[in-house]
C-alpha positions in Angstrom: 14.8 16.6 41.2 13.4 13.0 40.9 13.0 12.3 37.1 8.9 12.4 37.3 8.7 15.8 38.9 11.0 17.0 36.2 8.7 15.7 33.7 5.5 16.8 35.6 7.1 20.3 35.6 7.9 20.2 31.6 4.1 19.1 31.0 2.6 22.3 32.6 5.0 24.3 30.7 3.9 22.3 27.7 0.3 23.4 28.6 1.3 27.1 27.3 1.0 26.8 23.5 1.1 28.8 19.8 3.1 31.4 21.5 6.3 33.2 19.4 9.4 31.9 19.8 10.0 29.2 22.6 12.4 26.3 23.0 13.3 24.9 19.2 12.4 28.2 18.0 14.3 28.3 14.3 17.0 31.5 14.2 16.0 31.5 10.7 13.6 33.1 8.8 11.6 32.6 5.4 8.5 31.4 3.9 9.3 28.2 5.4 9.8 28.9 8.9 7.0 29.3 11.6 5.9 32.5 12.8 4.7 31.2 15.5 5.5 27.7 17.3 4.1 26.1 20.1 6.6 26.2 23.5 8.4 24.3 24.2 8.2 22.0 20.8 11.2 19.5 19.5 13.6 21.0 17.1 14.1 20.9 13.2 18.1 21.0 13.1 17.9 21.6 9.4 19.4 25.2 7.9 18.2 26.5 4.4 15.7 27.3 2.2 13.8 24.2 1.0 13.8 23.7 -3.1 10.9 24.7 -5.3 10.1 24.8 -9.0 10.8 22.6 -11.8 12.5 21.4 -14.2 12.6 23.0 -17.9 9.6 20.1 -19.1 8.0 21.0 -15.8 9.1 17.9 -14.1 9.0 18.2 -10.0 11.7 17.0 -7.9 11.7 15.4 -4.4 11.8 12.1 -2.1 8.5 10.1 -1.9 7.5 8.2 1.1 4.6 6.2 -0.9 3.5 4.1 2.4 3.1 5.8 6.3 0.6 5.5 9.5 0.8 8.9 11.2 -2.0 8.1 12.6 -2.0 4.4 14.0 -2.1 5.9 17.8 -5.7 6.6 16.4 -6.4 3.1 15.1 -6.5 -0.4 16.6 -8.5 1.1 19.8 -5.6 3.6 20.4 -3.7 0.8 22.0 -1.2 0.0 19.2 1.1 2.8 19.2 1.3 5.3 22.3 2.1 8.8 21.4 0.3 11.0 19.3 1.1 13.1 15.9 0.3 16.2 17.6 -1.9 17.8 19.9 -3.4 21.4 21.0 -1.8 20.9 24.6 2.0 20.8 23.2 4.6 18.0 22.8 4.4 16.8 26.4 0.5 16.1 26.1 1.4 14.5 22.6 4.7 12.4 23.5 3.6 10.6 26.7 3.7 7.0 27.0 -0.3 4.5 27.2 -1.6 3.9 30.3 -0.5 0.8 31.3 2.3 0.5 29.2 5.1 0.0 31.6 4.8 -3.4 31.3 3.6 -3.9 27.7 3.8 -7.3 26.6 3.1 -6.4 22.9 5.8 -4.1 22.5 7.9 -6.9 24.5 6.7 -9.3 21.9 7.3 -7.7 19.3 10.2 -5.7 20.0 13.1 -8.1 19.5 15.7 -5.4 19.6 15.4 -4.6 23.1 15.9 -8.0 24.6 13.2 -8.3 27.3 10.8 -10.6 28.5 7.7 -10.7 28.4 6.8 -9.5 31.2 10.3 -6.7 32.0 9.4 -3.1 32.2 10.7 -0.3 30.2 10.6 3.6 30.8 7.8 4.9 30.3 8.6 8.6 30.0 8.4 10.4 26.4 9.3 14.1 26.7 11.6 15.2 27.5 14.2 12.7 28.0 12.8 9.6 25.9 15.2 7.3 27.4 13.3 4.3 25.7 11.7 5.5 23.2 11.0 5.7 20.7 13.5 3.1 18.7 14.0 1.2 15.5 12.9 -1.8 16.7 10.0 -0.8 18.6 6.1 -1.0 16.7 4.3 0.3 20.0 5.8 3.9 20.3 5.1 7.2 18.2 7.3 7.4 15.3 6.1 10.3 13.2 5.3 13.4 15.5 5.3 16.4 13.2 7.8 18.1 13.8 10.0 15.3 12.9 7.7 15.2 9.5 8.7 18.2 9.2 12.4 17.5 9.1 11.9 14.7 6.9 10.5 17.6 4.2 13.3 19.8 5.1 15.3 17.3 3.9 13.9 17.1 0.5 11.3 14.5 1.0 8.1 15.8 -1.2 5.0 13.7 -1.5 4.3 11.7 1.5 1.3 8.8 1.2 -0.2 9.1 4.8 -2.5 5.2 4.8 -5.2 5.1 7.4 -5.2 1.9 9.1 -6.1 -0.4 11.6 -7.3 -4.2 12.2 -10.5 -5.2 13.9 -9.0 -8.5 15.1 -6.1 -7.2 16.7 -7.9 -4.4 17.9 -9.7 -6.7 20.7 -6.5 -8.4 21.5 -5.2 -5.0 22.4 -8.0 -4.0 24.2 -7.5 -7.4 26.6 -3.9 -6.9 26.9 -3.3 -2.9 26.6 -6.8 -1.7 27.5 -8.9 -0.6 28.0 -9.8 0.1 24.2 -10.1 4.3 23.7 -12.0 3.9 20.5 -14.4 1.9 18.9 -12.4 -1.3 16.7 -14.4 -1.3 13.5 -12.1 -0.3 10.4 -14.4 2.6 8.4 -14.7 4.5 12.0 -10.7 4.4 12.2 -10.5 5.3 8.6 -13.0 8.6 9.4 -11.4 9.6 12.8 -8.0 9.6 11.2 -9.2 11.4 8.2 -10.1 13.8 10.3 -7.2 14.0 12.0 -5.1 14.3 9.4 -7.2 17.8 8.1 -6.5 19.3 11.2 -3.1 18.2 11.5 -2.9 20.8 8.3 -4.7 23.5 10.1 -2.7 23.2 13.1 0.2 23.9 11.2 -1.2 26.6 9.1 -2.3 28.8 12.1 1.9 29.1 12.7 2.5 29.5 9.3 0.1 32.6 8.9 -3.1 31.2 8.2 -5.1 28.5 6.0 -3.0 27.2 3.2 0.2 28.7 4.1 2.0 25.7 6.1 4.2 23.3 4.7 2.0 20.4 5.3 -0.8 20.2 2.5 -3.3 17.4 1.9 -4.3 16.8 -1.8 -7.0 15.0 -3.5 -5.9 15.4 -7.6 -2.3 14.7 -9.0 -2.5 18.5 -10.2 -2.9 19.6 -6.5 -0.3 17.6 -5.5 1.9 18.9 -8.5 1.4 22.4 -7.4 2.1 21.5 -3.7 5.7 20.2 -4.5 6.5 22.8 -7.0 6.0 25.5 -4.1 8.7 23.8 -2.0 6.0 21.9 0.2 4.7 18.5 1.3 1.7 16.9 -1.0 -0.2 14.5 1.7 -2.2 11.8 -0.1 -4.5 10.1 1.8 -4.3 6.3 1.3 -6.6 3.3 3.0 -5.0 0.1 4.6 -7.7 -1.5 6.3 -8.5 -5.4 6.7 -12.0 -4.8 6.3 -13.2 -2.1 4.5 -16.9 -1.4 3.7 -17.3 -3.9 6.6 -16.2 -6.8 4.4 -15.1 -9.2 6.7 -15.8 -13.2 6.3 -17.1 -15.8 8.9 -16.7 -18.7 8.1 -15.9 -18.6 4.7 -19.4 -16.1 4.1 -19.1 -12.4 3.0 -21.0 -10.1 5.0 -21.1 -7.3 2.4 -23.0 -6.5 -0.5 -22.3 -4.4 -3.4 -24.3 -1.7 -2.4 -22.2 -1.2 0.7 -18.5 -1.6 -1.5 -20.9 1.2 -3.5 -21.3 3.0 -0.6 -18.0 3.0 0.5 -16.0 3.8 -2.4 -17.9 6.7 -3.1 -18.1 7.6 0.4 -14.0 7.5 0.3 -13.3 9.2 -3.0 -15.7 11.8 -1.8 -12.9 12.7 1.6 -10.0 12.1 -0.9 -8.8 9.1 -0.8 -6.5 8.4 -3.7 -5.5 5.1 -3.5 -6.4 1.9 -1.3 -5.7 -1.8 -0.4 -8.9 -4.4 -1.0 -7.3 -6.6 1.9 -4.7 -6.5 4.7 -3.4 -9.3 6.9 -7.0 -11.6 7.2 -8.7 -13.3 4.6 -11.7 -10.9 3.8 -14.7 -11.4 1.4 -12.8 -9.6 -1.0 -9.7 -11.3 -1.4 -6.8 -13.3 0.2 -4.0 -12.0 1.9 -0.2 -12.8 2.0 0.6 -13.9 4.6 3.0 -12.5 7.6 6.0 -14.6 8.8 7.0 -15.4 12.3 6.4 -14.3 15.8 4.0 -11.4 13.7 2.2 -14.1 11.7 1.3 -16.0 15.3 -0.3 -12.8 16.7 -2.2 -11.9 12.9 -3.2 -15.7 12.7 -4.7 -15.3 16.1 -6.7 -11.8 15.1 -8.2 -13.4 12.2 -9.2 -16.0 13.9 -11.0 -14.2 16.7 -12.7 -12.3 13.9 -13.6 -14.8 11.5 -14.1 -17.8 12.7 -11.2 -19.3 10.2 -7.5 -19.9 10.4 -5.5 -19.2 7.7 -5.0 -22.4 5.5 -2.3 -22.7 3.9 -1.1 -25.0 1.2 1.8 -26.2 -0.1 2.6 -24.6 -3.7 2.3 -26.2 -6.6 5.4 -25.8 -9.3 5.1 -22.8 -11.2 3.0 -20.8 -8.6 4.0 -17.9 -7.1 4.7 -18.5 -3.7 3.3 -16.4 -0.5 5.2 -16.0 2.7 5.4 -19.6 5.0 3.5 -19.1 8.0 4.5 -21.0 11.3 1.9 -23.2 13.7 2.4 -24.2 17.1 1.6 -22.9 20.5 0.7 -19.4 21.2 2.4 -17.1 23.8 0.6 -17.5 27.0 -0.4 -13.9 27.3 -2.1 -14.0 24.1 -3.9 -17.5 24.3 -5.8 -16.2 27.6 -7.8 -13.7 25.0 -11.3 -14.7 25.3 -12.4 -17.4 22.3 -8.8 -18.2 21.4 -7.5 -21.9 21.7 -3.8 -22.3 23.3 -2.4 -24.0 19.8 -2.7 -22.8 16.1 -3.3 -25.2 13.3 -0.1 -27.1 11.8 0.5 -26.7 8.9 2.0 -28.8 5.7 5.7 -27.9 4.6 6.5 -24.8 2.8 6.3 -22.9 0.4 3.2 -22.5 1.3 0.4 -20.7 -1.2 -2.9 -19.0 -0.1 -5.7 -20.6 -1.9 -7.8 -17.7 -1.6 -8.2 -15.6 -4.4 -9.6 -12.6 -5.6 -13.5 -13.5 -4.6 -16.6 -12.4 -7.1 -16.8 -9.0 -4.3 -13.5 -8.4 -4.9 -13.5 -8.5 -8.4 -16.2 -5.9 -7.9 -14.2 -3.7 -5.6 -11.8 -3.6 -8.0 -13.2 -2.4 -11.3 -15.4 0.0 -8.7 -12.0 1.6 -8.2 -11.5 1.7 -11.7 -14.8 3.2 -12.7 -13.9 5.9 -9.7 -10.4 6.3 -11.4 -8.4 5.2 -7.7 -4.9 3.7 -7.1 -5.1 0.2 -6.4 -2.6 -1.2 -3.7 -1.2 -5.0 -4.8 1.0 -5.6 -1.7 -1.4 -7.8 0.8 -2.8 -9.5 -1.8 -2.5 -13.2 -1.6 -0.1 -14.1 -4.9 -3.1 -15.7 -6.5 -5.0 -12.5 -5.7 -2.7 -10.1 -6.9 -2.5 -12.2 -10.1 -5.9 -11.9 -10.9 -5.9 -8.4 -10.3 -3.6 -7.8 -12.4 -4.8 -9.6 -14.9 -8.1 -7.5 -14.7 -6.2 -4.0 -14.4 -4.1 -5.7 -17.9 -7.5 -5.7 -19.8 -8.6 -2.6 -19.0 -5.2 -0.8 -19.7 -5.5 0.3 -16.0 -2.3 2.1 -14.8 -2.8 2.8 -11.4 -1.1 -0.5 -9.8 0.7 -0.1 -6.7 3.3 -1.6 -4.8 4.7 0.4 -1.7 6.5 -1.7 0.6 8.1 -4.6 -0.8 4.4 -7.4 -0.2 4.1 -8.2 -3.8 6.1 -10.6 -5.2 9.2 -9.8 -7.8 7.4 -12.2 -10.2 5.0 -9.1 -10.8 7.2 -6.6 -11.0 7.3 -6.4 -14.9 3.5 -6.8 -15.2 2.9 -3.8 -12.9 5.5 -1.5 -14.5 4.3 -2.7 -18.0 0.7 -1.1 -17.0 2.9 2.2 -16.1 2.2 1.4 -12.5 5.0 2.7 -10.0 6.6 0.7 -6.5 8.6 2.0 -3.7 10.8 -0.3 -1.6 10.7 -1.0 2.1 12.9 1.6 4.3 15.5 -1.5 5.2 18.9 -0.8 6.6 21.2 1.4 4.0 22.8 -1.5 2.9 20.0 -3.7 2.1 18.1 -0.2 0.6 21.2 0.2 -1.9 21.8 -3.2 -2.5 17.8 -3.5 -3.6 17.7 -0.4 -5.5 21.0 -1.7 -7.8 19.4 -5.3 -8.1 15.8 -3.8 -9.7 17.6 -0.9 -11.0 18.3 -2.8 -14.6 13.7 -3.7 -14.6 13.1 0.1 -13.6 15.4 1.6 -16.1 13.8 -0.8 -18.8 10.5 0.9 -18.0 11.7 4.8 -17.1 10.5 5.0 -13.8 12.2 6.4 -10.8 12.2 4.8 -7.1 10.9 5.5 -4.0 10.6 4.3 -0.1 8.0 3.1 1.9 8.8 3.0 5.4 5.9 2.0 7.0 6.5 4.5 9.5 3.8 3.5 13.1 3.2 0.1 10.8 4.3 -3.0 12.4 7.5 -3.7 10.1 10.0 -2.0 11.9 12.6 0.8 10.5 16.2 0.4 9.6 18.8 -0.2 12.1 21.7 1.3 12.7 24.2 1.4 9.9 27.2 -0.8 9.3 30.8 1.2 9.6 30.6 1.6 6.0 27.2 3.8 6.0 28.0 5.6 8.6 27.2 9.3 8.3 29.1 12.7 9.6 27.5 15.5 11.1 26.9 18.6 10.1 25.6 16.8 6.3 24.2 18.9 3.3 21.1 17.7 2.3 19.6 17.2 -1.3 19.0 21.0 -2.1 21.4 22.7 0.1 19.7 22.1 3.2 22.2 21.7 6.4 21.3 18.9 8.8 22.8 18.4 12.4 22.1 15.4 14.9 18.3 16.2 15.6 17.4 17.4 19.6 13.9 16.6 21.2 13.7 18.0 24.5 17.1 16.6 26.6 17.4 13.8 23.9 19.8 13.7 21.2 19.5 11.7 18.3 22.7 9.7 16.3 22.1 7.8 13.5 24.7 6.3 13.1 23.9 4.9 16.3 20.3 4.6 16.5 19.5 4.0 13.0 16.5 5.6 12.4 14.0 5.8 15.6 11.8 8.3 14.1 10.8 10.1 11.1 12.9 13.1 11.7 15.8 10.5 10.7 14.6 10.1 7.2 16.8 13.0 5.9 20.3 11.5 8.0 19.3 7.5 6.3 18.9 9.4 2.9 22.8 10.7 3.8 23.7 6.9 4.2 22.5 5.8 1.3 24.6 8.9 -0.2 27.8 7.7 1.9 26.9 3.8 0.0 25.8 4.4 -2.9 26.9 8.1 -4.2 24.6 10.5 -5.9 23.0 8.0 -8.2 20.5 6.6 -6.1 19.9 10.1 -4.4 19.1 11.3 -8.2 16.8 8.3 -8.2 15.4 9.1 -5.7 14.7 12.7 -6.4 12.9 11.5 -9.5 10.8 9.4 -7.2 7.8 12.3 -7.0 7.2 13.0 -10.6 7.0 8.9 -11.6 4.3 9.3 -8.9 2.7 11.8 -10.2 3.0 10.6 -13.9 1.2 7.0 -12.3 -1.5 8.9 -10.5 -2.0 11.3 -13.5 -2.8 8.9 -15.8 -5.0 7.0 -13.3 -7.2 10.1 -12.5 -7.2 10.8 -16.8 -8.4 7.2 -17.6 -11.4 6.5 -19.9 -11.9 3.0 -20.7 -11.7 2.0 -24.1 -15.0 0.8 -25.9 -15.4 -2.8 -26.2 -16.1 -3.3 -29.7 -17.2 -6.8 -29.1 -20.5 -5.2 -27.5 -22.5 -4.5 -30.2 -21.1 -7.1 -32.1 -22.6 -10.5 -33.6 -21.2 -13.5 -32.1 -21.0 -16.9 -33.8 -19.3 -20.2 -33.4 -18.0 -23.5 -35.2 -20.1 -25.4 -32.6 -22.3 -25.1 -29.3 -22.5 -27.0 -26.9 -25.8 -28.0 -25.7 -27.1 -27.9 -21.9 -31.0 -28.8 -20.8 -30.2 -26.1 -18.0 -28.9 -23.2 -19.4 -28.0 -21.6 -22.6 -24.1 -21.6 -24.1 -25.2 -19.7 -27.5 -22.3 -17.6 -28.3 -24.1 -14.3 -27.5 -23.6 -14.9 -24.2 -19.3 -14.5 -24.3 -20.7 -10.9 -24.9 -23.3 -9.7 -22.7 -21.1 -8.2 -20.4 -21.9 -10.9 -17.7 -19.1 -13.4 -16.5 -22.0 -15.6 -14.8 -22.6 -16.5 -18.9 -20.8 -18.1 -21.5 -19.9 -20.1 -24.4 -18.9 -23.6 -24.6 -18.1 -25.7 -27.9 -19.0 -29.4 -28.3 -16.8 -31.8 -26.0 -13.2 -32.7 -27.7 -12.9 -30.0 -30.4 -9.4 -28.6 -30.6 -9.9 -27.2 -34.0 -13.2 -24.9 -32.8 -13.8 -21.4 -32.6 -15.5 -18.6 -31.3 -15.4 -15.5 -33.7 -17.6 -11.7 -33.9 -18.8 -9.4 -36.4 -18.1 -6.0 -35.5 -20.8 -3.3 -37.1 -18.0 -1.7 -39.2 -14.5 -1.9 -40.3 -12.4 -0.7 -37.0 -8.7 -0.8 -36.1 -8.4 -3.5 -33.7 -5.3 -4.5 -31.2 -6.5 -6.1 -28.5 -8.7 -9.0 -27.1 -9.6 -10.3 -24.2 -10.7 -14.1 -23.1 -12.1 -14.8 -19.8 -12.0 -18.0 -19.8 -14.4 -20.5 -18.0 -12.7 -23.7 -16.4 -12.4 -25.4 -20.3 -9.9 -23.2 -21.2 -7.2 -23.3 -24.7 -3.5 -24.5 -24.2 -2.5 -23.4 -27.4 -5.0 -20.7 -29.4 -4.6 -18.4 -32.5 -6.4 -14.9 -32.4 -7.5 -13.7 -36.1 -8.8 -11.0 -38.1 -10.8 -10.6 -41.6 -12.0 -8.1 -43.2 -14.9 -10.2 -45.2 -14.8 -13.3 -42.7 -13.5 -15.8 -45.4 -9.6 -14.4 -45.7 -8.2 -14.6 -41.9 -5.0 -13.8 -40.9 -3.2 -14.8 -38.2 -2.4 -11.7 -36.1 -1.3 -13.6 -32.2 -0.5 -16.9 -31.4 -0.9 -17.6 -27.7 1.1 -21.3 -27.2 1.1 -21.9 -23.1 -2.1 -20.8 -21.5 -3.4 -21.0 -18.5 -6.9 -20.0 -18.3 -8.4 -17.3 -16.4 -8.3 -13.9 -17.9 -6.1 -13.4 -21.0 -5.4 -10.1 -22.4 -3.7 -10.3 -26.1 -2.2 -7.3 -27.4 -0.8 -7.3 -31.3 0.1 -4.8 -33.9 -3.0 -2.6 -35.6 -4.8 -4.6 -37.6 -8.1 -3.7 -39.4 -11.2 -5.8 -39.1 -14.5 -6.5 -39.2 -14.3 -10.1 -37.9 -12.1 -11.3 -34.9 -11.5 -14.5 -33.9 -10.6 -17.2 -31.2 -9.1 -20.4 -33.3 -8.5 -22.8 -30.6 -5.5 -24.6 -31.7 -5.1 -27.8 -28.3 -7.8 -27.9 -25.5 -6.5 -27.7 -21.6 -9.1 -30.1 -20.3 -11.2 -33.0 -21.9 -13.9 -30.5 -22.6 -14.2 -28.2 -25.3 -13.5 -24.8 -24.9 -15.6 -22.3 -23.0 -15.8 -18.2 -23.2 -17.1 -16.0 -20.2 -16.5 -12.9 -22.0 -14.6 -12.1 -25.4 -13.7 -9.1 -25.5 -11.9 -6.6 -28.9 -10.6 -3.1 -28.2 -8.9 -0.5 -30.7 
């Protein structure tokens, strides 16, 4: 029987669904195991009853997986990743190849494990014999069908961050060179249709579990939901956004094309289906920020997509010392199959020697974006941020005392590491090999422990990073293993395929539990424990995001004064206007005063221990901040000595006051010094 007709045959048979038993059928039973599976479905290989409850403060324990796509097959046109999460037909309507993917020259491209050309052929059969596919190093195949989620959470994993995501400049590529495009490429219809999908992804499970709410699989919108999820023993999805234009905020040429009103619109429109936490830019420059940029063979084929969509290249420059670097991007001449794309030229820009820095920001929309997420109490995602984005975003989530700050696979830059746990914000690292996992984890192990928080993994599971590759002899892994919580793992079996990781690494998500085992084999039971603790510093991030209430500025209905004021025939730089609330106002002193300052009267004698100083472009090398109590005795109370404009955020010991004030101390510029906004909190 010719290996076609054998797979025709097990697609008709995969036709007959949701009946009891069937090929993968557990022997076990238990709240945990289906009562009724669809036939024939891949297999679990995993014995024993998954652990609940918690600990005696009520702590939960499991794995987190802070950064997943189950749903990319959905996004980029539903060219990107062939193969789908699940579907009501069975496993061999789900795990069949794209149309036209024998000879794929994006997963040639970008698949530099497999060693073809451009233009070689690979098999294109899924189930049941998956002969080339789905790997390590392939981005174009399905990674994460459920049932290998499932063995994932059988293996102790508790809280998984599910990201809906796409890219609208790819997404035409695709369509040119993959097509023809199934879905429409705009980012907030992906966002919707995987949404969707991943709701009935729950109830699909739930009807073989019993009925509504009794699967394994459970989205959640509040950290208490998702508390109560993992303390039953199950998996708490959190729906997450990974878009590079979201709310339709793309640029051309250099001009936003959103307003307010539609980052309004959106946000509410996104808390209102869940979403917990989000990123304000991924892989082009948007009119919200700038991004980081992607290295390589991967950066050619992004550079390209944002080009096609904007209008722009990226533009690169070379850092300055002392900036945070982003990644160096490469020029040159693009692959012939991509350059014949309709509006792209056969040559990128070149560009100047690295390091190279994005000189795109965080923009005046993004700003908004961001404290929109703050008023709406979301997580905000730092990796894809330019550095000099993520900078300012940090400094903006500082003076608000925001804690939800995110980084989930290894895009932000370790110079920000202490900043974001300082806020109480929580990271997870890339799913690398075992040996650069554990090597990681002991190397920011000493800045985690400083701060109490646990670790994590983001895989990027369907992304376009790639998953770890078979292990070195010393991470190698024997089979049977005992999971976390008791739970007994064999090789895991899909159809008339067998899967080893030691050696195939980890080719789907199913192999989660047997990488975990490695990093056992590497690293003993410490970074397991770590790991384990990885769900409840998620949870303690996320609940003290969703509780946040912003402290009252106390500058606000204050009385500002100052040594001197500038003077301007256009507009006025009266010290009211450092606090109006508006940072298109501001204060400036007379040109060349070092010694000036900028002080407020608060109505009443308050408890004060923090300010804020956005500066304007004349900003203070060297300042004092002081308190009074009758505005004649001061008392020096900070001293800042190396700034650097933008937005400071000043925190000292209690002090009571009724005045505070900015002495400047040495001017940054030949100006005087200028004040957006001055703020003083309790």
């Amino acid at each position: 029987m010719s290996r076609r007709l054998k797979a025709f045959l097990v697609a008709a048979l995969g036709a007959l669904v949701l009946v009891t038993g069937g090929t993968g059928a557990s022997a076990e039973s238990g709240w945990w195991v289906a009562t009724s599976t669809p036939s024939p479905e891949s297999e679990v290989n995993a014995t024993g009853e998954p652990m609940r409850g918690t600990g005696a403060g009520g702590e939960v324990s499991g794995f987190i997986d802070a950064h997943t796509h189950m749903f990319m097959d959905l996004g980029m046109g539903g060219n990107a990743v062939c193969g789908s999460t699940w579907s009501e037909k069975g496993i061999a309507d789900a795990l069949k190849d794209c149309d036209r993917h024998g000879v794929s020259i994006l997963e040639n491209l970008t698949n530099s494990g497999a060693g073809r050309g451009p233009l070689d052929a690979h098999d294109t059969v899924g189930w049941p014999t998956f002969k080339d596919w789905p790997t390590y190093s392939s981005f174009t195949h399905q990674q994460m069908y459920y049932k290998w989620v499932e063995r994932a959470w059988r293996g102790g994993q508790r809280i998984m961050v599910n990201d809906m995501v796409s890219n609208p400049g790819l997404c035409p590529i695709l369509g040119v060179i993959a097509g023809p495009n199934k879905y429409s490429c705009d980012d907030m219809d992906t966002v919707r249709r995987q949404i969707k999908a991943t709701y009935d992804l729950e109830a699909f499970i739930d009807r073989q579990f019993g009925g509504p709410g009794k699967g394994w699989y459970r989205v959640v919108k509040t950290p208490e939901q998702a508390r109560e999820v993992v303390a039953a023993g199950k998996l708490a999805v959190v729906l997450g956004v990974e878009v590079s234009e979201p709310f339709g905020c793309k640029q051309v040429l250099g001009a936003p094309q959103c307003t307010k009103a539609d980052i309004d619109k959106g946000l509410d429109e996104l808390q209102g289906k869940g979403v917990s936490s989000m990123f304000l830019c991924h892989k082009f420059d948007n009119a919200l920020c700038g991004v980081r940029y992607d290295e390589s063979t991967a950066g050619l084929l992004v550079n390209a997509g944002q080009f096609l969509t904007t209008g722009t290249w990226w533009n690169p420059a070379t850092c300055r010392e002392g900036e945070v670097a982003d990644n160096t991007v490469i020029g040159g001449v693009l692959p012939s199959e991509i350059a014949s794309v309709p509006g792209l030229p056969a040559v990128l820009p070149i560009y100047p020697k690295g390091p190279h820095c994005n000189p795109r920001g965080l923009t005046e929309l993004g700003e908004y974006a961001l404290r929109g997420m703050i008023k709406r109490n979301m997580m905000v995602e730092l990796d894809h941020m330019s550095a000099k984005a993520a900078g300012r975003a940090l400094d903006i989530l500082e003076a608000e005392a925001y804690p939800g700050a995110l980084s989930t696979h290894d895009w932000l830059s370790t110079d920000y590491m202490d900043r974001l746990y300082g806020l109480g914000g929580f990271a997870t690292q890339y799913g690398h090999t075992a040996t650069e996992f554990a090597t990681q984890w002991r190397e920011t192990k000493p800045m985690r422990d400083k701060y109490g928080v646990a670790y994590g993994y983001g895989t990027d599971m369907n992304g376009f990073g790639g998953t770890a590759a078979p292990p070195e002899d010393g991470a190698k892994i024997s089979y049977p293993f005992t999971g976390v919580d008791g739970t007994v793992f064999d090789r895991q079996v899909t159809g008339e395929r067998t899967w080893d990781y030691n050696a195939e690494g980890v080719p789907h998500y199913g192999l989660v539990p047997d990488w975990i085992e490695s990093l056992r084999t590497l690293a003993g039971s410490a970074i397991v424990d770590d790991l384990a603790a990885g769900s409840e510093s998620y949870l303690q991030t996320w609940g003290a995001t969703s509780g946040f209430q912003p402290g009252a500025n106390l500058a606000r209905e204050a009385i500002a004064s100052a040594s001197s004021t500038e003077w301007n025939l256009l507009t006025d730089l009266k010290p009211g206007r450092a606090i109006d609330g508006k940072t298109s106002t501001r204060w400036a002193s007379k040109y060349g005063q070092d010694g000036a300052w900028f002080q407020v009267e608060l109505a009443s004698v308050r408890p004060v221990s923090k300010v804020t100083i956005e500066w304007e472009s004349a900003y203070a090398r060297q300042y004092r901040v002081q308190t009074s109590l009758d505005g004649k005795q001061w008392r020096d109370v900070a001293v800042v000595g190396s700034g650097n404009g933008g937005l400071d955020t000043v925190k000292f010991a209690p002090s009571s006051a009724r005045f505070v004030r900015m002495q400047g101390v040495e001017r940054a510029t030949r100006y005087g010094y200028s004040i957006k906004e001055f703020g003083a909190f309790s």
